[in-house]
Residue frames relative to the residue before (quaternion, step in Angstrom):
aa qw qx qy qz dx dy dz
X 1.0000 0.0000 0.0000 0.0000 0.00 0.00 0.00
X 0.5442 -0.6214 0.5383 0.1667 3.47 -0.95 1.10
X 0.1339 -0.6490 0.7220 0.1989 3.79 -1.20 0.60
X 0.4878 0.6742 -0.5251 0.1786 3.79 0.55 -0.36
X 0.2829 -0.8125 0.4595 0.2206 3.31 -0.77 0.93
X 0.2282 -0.7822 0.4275 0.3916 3.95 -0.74 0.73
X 0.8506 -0.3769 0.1202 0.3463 3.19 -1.49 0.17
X 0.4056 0.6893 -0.3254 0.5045 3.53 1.37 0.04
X 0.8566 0.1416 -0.1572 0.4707 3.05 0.33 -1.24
X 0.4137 0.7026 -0.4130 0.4057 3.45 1.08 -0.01
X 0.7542 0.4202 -0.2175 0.4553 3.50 1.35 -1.10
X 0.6119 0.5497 -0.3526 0.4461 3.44 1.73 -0.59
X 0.5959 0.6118 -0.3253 0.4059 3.18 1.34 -0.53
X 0.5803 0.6108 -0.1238 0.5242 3.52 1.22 -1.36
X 0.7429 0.1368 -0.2992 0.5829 3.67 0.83 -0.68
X 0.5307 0.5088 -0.5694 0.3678 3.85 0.46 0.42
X 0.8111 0.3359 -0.3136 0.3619 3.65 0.88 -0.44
X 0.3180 0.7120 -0.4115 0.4717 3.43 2.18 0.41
X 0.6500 0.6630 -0.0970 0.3585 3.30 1.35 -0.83
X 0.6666 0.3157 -0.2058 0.6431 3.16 1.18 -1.42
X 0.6833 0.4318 -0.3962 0.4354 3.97 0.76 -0.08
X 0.4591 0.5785 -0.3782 0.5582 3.58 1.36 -0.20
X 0.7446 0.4699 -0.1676 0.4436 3.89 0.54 -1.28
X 0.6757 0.3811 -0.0679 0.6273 3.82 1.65 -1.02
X 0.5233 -0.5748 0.5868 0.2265 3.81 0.86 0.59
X 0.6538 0.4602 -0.4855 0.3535 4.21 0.15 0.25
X 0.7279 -0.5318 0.4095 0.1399 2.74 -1.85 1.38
X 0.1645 0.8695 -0.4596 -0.0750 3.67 0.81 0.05
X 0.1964 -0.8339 0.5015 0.1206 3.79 -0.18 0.93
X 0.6513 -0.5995 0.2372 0.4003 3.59 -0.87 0.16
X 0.6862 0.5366 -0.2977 0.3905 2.89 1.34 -0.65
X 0.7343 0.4710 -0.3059 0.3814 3.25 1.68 -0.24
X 0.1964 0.7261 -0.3613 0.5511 3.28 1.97 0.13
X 0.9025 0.0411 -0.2017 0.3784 3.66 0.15 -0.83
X 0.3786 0.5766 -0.5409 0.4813 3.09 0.93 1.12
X 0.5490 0.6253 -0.2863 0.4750 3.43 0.97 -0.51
X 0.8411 0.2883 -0.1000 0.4467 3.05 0.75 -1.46
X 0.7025 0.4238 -0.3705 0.4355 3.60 1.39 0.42
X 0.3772 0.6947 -0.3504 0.5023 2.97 1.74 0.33
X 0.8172 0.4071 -0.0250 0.4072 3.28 0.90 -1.35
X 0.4001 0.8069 -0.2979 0.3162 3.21 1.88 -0.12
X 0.6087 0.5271 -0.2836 0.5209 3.41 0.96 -0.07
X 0.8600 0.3153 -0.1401 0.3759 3.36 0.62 -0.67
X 0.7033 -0.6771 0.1423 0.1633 3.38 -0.81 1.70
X 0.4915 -0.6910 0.2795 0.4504 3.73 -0.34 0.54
X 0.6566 0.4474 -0.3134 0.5202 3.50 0.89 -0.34
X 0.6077 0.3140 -0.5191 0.5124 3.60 0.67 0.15
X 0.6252 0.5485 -0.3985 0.3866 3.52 0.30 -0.85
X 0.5935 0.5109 -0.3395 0.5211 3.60 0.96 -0.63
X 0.7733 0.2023 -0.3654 0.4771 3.74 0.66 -0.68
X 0.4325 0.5763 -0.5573 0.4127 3.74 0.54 -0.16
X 0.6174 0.2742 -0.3519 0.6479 4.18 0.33 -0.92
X 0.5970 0.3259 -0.5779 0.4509 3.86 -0.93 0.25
X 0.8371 0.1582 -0.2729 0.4469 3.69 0.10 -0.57
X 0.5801 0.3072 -0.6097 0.4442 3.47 0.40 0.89
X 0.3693 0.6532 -0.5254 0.4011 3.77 0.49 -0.11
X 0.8771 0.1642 -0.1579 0.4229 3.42 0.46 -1.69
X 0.3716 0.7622 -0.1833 0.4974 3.67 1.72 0.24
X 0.8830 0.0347 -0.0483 0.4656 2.88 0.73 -1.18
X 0.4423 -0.6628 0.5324 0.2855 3.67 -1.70 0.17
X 0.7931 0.2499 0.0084 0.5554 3.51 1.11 -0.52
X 0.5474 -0.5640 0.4027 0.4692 3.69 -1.19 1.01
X 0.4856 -0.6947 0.5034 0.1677 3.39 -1.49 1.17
X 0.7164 -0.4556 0.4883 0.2020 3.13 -1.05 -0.21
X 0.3954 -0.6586 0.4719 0.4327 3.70 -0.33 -0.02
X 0.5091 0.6016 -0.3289 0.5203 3.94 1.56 -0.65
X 0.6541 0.4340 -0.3423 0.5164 3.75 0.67 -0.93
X 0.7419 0.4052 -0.3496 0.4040 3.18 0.18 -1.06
X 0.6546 0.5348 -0.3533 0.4007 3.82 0.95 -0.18
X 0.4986 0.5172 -0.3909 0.5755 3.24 1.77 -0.49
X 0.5155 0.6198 -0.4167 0.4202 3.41 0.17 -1.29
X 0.7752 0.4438 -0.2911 0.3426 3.80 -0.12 -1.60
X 0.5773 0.7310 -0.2030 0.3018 3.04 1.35 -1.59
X 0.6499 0.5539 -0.0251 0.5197 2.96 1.00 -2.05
X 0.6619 0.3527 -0.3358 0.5698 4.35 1.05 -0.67
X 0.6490 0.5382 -0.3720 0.3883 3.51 0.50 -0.70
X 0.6533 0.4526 -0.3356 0.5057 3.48 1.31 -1.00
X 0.0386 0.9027 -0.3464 0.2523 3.43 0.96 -0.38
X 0.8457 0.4183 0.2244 0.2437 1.41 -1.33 -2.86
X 0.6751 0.5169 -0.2470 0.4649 3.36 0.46 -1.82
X 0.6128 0.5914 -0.2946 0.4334 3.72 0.39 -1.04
X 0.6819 0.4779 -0.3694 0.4125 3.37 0.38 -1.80
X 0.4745 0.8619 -0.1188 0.1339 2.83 1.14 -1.67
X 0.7458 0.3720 0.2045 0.5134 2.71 0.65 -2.40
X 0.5939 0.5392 -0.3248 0.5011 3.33 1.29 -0.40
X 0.6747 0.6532 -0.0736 0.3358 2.99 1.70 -1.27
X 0.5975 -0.4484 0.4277 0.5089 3.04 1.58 -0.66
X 0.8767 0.2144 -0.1834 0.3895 3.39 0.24 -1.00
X 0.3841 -0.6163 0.6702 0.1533 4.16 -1.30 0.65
X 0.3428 -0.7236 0.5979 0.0360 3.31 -1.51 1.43
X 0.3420 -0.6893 0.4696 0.4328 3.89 -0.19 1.01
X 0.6184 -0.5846 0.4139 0.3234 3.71 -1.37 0.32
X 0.2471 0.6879 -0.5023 0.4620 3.15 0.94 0.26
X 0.8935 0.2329 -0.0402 0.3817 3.57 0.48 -1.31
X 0.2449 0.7251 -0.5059 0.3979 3.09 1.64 1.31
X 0.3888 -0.4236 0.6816 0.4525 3.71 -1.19 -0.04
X 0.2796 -0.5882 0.7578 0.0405 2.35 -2.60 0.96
X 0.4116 -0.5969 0.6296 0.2792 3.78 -0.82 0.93
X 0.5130 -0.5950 0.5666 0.2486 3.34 -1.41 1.10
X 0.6496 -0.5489 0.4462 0.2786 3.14 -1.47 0.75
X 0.7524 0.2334 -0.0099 0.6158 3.76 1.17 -1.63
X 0.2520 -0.7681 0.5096 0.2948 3.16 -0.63 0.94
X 0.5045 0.6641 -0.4498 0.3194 3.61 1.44 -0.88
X 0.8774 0.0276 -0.2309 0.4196 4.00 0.65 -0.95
X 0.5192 -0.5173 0.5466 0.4051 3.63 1.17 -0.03
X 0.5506 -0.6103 0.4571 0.3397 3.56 0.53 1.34
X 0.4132 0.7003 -0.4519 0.3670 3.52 0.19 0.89
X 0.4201 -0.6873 0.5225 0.2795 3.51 0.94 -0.91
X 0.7268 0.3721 -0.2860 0.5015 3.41 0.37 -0.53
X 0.0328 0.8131 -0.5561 -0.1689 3.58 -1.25 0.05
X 0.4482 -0.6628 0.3759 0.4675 3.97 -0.19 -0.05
X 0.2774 -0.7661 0.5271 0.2414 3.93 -0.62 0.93
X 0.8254 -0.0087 -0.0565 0.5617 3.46 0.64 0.05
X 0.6626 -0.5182 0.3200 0.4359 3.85 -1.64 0.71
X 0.5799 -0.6823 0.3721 0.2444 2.98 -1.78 0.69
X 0.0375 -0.8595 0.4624 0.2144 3.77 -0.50 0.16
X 0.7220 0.0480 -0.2432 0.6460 3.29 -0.70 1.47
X 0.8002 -0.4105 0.1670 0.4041 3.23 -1.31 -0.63
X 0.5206 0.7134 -0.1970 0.4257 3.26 1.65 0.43
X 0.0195 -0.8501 0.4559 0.2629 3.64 -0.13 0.58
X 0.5272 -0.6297 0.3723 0.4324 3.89 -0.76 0.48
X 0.8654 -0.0807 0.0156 0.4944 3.63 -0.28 -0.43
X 0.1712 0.7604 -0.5985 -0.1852 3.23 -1.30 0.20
X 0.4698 -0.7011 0.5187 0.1368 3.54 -1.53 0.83
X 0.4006 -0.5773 0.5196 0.4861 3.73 -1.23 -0.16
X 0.7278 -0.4950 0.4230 0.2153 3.23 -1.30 1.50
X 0.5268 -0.6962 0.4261 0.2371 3.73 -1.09 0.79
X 0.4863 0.5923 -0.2648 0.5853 3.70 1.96 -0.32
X 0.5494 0.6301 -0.5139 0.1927 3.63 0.58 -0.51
X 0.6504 0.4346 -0.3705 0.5009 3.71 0.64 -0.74
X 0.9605 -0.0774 -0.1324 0.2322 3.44 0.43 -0.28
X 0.0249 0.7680 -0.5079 0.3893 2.86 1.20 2.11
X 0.4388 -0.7676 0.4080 0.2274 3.60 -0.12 1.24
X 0.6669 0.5863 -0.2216 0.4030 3.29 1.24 -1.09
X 0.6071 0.4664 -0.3026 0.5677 3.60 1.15 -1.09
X 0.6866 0.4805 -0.3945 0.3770 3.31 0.61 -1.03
X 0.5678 0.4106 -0.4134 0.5815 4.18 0.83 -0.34
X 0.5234 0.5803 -0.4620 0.4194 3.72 0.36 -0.48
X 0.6735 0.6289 -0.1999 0.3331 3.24 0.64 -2.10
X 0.6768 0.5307 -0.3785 0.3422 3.82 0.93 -1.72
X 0.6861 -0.4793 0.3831 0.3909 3.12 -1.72 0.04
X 0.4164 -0.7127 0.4440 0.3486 3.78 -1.06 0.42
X 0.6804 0.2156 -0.2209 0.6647 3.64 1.02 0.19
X 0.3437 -0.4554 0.7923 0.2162 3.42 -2.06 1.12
X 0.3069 -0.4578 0.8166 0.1714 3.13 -2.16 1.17
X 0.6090 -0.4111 0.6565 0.1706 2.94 -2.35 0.86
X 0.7619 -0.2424 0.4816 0.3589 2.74 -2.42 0.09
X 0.8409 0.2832 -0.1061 0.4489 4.13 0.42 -1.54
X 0.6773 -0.6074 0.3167 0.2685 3.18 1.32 0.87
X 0.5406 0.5850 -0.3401 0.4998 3.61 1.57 0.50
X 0.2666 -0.7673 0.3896 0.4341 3.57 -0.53 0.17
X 0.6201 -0.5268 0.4947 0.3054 3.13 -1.70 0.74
């Protein structure tokens, strides 16, 4: 199963984090927009929707792509509770998973140096990228080719 997001959700994803920078006063450039938004590619529009409600009320300052993964972490658990209080049990499938790297949050990216203001100075692809299991499923193609070279 592909994590690639299609252009739909790529934009719902893109205007949820226009948002928290719209809501936090940050400069958000384009190039950091899609870091944001390949970072975040994996994760669903309705979680992603509650993960930015609880950094809104959480936080003081644009988050990270890590925060915002806590953040999700933290609604889904939530949820589960209400849930569970409720009567009903999520299959495990729909547990969080602890990133592989703590340095980028299975993202690839890491920050080369401290941040200053709301701005961080440089970042690089993380030293895990070749051989972060998670990027590396990220990495595969999104379609198997057939036998005639068409996709299946």
């Amino acid at each position: 199963m592909s994590t690639a997001l299609s252009v739909n959700d790529r934009e719902a994803t893109a205007r949820q984090v226009r948002m928290l920078a719209e809501y936090f006063n940050y400069d958000l450039q384009p190039h950091d927009l899609r870091i944001y938004v390949d970072a975040l590619r994996d994760v669903p529009d309705e979680h992603l929707r509650a993960g930015c409600r609880r950094v809104i009320l959480a936080k003081t300052f644009m988050p990270r792509v890590a925060e915002i993964r806590t953040c999700i972490d933290a609604a889904l658990a939530d949820e589960r509770r209400n849930a569970a209080a409720a009567g009903f049990s999520y299959p495990q499938a729909a547990q969080p998973i602890e990133p592989h790297c703590s340095r980028c949050g299975d993202t690839g990216w890491a920050v080369t140096s401290e941040r200053r203001g709301l701005r961080s100075v440089g970042v690089t692809r993380c030293a895990c990228y070749a051989t972060n299991p998670v990027l590396a499923k990220q990495r595969q193609p999104r379609y198997a080719k057939d036998e005639e070279g068409g996709r299946r």
